[in-house]
N, C-alpha and C positions, 0 to 999 in steps of 0.2 A: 504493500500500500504506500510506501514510500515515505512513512508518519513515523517518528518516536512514538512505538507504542509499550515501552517497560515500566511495567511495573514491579519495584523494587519493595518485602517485605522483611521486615526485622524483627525477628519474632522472640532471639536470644537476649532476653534484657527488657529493655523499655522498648513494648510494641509498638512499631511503625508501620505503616504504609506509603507509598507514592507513587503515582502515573507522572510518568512523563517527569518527573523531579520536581512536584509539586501535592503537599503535603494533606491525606487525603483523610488524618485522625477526628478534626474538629466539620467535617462535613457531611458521615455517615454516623450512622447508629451502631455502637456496638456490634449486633448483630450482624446486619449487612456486613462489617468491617470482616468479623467472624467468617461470615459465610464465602466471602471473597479469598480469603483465606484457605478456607478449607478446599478450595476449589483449587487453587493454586498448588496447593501439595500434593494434592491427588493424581494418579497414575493419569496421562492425557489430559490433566486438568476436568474430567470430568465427575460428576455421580449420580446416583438417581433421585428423581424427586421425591418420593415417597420415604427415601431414607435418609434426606435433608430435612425434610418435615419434620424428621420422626426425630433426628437429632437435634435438630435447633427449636423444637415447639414441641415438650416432654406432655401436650395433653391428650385426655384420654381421647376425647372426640379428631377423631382424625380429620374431620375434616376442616376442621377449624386450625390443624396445624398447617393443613394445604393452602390455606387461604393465607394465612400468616407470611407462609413464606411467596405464594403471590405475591403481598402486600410488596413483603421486600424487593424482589425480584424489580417491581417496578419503580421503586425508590432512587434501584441502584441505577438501572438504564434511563429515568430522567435524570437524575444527577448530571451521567456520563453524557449525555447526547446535551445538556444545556451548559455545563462547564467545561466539556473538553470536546463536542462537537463526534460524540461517539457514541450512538447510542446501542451498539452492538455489542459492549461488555460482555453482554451476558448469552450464550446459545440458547434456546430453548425447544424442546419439542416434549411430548408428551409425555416419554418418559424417562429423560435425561437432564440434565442443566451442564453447560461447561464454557469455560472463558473462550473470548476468541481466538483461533485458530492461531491468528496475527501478532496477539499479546505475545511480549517476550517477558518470560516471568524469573526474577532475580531474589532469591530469597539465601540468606547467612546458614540456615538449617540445611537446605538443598546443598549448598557451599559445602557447611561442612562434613556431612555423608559423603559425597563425591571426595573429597579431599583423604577423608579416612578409610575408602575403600581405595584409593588408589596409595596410598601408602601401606595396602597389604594386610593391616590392621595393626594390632599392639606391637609388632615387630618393624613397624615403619620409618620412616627418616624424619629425627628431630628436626629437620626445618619444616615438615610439612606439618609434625607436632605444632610446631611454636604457632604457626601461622593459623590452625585450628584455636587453639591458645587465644589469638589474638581477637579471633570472631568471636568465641563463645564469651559473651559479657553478662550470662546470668541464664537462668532456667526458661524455659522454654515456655511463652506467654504467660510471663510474671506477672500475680498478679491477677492475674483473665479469673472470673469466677459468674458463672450464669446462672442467676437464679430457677430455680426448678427446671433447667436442663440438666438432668444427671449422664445422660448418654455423650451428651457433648463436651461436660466436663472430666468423664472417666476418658473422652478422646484426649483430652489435654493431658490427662495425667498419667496414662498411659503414654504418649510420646514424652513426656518430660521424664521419665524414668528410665524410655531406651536412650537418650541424649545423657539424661548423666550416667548412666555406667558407659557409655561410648567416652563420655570424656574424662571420668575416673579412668578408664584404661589410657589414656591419653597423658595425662597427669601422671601414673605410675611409673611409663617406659619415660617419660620427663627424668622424674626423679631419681631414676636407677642410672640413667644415663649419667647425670649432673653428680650422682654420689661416687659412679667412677669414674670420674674426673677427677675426683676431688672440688668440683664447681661448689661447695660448700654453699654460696651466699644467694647462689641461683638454685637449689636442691632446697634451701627453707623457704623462699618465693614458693616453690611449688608445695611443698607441703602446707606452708600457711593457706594458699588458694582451695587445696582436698580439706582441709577443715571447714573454711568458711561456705565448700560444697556441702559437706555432711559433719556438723560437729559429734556426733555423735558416736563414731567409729575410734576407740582408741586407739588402734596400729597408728593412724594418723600424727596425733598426739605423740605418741614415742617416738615416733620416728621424727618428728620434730625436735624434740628433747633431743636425739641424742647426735644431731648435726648439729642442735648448739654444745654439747659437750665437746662434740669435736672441733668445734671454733673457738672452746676453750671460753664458753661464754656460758657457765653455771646460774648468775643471775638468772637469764632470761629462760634457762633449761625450769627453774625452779617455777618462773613465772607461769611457763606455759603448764606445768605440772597443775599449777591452782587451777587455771583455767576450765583444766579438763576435769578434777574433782568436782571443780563448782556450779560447770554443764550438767553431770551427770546426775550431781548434785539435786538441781534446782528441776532440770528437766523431764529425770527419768527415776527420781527419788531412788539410785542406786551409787553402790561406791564403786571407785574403779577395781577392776579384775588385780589379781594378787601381780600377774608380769607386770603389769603398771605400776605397782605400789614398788617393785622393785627397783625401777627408774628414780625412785626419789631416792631410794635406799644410799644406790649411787650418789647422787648430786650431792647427798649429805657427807657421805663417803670424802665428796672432794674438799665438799666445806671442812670436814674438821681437820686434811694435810692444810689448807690453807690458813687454815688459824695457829696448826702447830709450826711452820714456816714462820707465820708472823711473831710468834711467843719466843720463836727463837731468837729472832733477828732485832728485838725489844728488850733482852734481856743488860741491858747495858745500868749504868748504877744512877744515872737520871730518874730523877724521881717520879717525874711524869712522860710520855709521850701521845702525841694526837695521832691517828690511823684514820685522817677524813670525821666521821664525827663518832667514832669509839676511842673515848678517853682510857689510857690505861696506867695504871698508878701503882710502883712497886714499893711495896711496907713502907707505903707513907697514910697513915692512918692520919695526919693535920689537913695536910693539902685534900685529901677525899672530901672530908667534913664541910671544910671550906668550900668547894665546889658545888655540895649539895645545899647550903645555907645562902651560896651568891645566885644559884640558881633562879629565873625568871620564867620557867618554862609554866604551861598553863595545865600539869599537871608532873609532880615531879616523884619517884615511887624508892623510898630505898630500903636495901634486902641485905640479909646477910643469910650465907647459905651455912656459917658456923661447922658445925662439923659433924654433920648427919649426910654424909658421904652413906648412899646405900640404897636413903628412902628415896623412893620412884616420885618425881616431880614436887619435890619438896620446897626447890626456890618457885617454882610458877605457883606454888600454895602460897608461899610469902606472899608476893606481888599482888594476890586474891585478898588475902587479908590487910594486906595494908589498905589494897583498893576499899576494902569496909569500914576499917577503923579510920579511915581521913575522908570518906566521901558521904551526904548523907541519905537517907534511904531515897527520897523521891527521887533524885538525881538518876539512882542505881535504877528504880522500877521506869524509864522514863530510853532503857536500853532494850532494845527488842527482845522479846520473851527466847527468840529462838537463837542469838548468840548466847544467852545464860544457858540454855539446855545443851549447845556444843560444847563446853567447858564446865558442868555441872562435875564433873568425873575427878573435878582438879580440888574441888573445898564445897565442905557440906553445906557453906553458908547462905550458897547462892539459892539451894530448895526453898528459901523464907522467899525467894522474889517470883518464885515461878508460881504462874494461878493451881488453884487444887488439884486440876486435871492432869495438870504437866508431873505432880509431883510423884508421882507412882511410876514412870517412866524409870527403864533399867538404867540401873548404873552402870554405866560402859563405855570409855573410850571415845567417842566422833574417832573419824578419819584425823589422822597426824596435822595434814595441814589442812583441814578442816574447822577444828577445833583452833590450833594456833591461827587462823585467819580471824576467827570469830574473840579472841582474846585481846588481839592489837586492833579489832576495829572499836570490843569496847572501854581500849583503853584511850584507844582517841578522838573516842567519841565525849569522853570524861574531860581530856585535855582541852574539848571545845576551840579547836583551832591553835590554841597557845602554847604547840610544842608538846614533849613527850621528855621526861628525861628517866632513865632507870639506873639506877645506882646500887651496884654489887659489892657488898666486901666478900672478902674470904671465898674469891670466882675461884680457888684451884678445889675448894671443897664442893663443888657442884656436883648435883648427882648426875648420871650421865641422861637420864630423860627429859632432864631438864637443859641439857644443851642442846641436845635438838631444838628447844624452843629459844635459846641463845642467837644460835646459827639463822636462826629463820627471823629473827628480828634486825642482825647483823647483814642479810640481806637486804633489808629495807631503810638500810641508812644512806644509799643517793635520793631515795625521792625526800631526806628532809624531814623536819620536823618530828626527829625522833635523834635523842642522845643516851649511847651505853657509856657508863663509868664504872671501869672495874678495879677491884685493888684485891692485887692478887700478894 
């Protein structure tokens, strides 16, 4: 015919349409948009009327769906024939519907099937990966949700299911590729992308963790460990599986050679040294005091772990009770019921704040950093923005359950607002 007649649909992300490079969202109805769609995908671009009906107008009376989609039908070919001078859009015969013949139909979806079968499939070539990558910018008609059409909505959810295992496999031979490379910084790009596909998978999550380990970046390995508790957490009211829990075991693992590195290389006969904002202060019991008396912070907590070397979280008990003895009860009932029941495990005291229902609840452990999550938020939620400072004498008498929660606090001293002072 010798016309631009493409139309171009974007169906991966924020759904688009356009004839002719002219933007067709705000001039059709959902439906219509739908139906033009659906037509477009379809093997010869065509399907039957009866099972257009039946997909895009879920009522009982059939003939009231035919008529509906008449309605459409002729919506869409005035539109086309008064705005772009075509009123041919649509084919129709009795018992067919299909776009014209002429239409050249350009769709990101269509893109990237053709693109993943001609790379073979999961065994394909990372350039044709990336450039797959680069199309797929989100689930497949984001978003799109039809009221009381079930059959047209089960079409959507059913292709948005073979699209993301198409592109999880896509993402995987990514990743595998990039880890033997060594491409480290490019291999967590990819994994971060397979979570924010499915947070829900923990291989994901580990295998994230442990290319930050191998970047030598435990912080962010520990971060992302929360993460995934506090998904599984929040979402699926489960703890992570025991191989997961292992993963932290490690991270910790690193944290305490890195604390025994630093205890080394501080052991000089100065009486204090800074490590960023962990004060550390050797048998100088003056200068400690002083520190905790100049102190301005907007809740300041000090402990001594004396010499009960044994008992299982005996300084995070301190820190619980000093929290009682200086702060007063409304303050304390005014903290979310359900960090007091993550930390209930650590001091009997907190049962006075939990309502009657909660108090019969077993006594047992939260997940590790679970519970230590729920500890520092309400310990900063107490400091009301003014800082944090926790002050330790006698840190070489710690019991060891209680440094895990050392370690895990010492991790959060670049975001600030939180100072460790220990005198060892």
């Amino acid at each position: 015919m010798g016309r631009n007649l493409t139309l171009e649909i974007i169906t991966l992300g924020d759904f688009r349409m356009l004839f002719r490079g002219r933007d067709l969202m705000e001039s059709l109805s959902s439906k219509a948009l739908a139906l033009i769609c659906y037509l477009a995908l379809s093997r010869n671009h065509t399907a039957g009327r009866d099972m257009l009906a039946s997909l895009f107008w879920n009522e009982e009376n059939s003939e009231s769906a035919r008529y509906n989609l008449r309605f459409t039908m002729w919506k869409v070919k005035k539109f086309f024939r008064e705005r772009h001078g075509f009123p041919d859009v649509l084919c129709v015969d009795r018992k067919f519907i299909r776009l014209h013949p002429d239409i050249e139909v350009k769709a990101d979806i269509i893109e990237v099937k053709e693109l993943y079968e001609e790379a073979g499939g999961a065994a394909g070539s990372i350039e044709i990966f990336e450039k797959i990558r680069e199309i797929y910018q989100g689930d497949f008609l984001e978003n799109y949700e039809f009221k009381n059409c079930y059959k047209l909505n089960d079409w959507i959810f059913y292709e948005k299911e073979d699209l993301q295992y198409l592109y999880s496999r896509v993402l995987h031979a990514l990743a595998d590729h990039y880890m033997k490379k060594s491409a480290l910084k490019k291999a967590a790009d990819i994994y971060r992308e397979m979570i924010k596909t499915n947070p829900f998978i923990e291989d994901f999550h580990v295998a994230l963790i442990r290319v930050y380990l191998a970047m030598g970046d435990r912080s962010s390995a520990l971060k992302q460990y929360e993460k995934c508790v506090n998904i599984l957490r929040d979402e699926l009211n489960v703890a992570p599986m025991a191989s997961t829990r292992e993963v932290y075991d490690e991270i910790v693992e690193g944290r305490r050679q890195s604390d025994s590195e630093r205890e080394e290389a501080g052991s000089a006969d100065s009486p204090a040294q800074a490590a960023g904002e962990l004060v550390i202060c050797h048998n100088c019991h003056e200068s400690f005091v002083q520190a905790y008396d100049h102190s301005e912070a907007g809740l300041k907590i000090s402990t001594d772990c004396g010499s009960n070397v044994g008992v299982a979280y005996f300084w995070v008990w301190n820190i619980l009770e000093e929290v009682f003895d200086s702060m007063d009860e409304a303050r304390l009932r005014n903290i979310p019921a359900y960090h007091w029941k993550d930390v209930m495990v650590y001091n009997s005291r907190i049962y006075e704040l939990l309502p009657l229902e909660d108090r019969d609840a077993p006594l047992h452990p939260a997940d590790t950093i679970r519970s230590f999550s729920s500890l520092l938020s309400i310990l900063k939620t107490l400091a009301d923005g003014g800082g944090l400072d926790i002050f330790v004498e006698n840190y070489s008498n710690m019991d060891v359950e209680s440094k895990d929660f050392f370690l895990f606090l010492s991790n959060r001293l670049k975001k600030g607002g939180l100072k460790l002072h220990i005198c060892v």
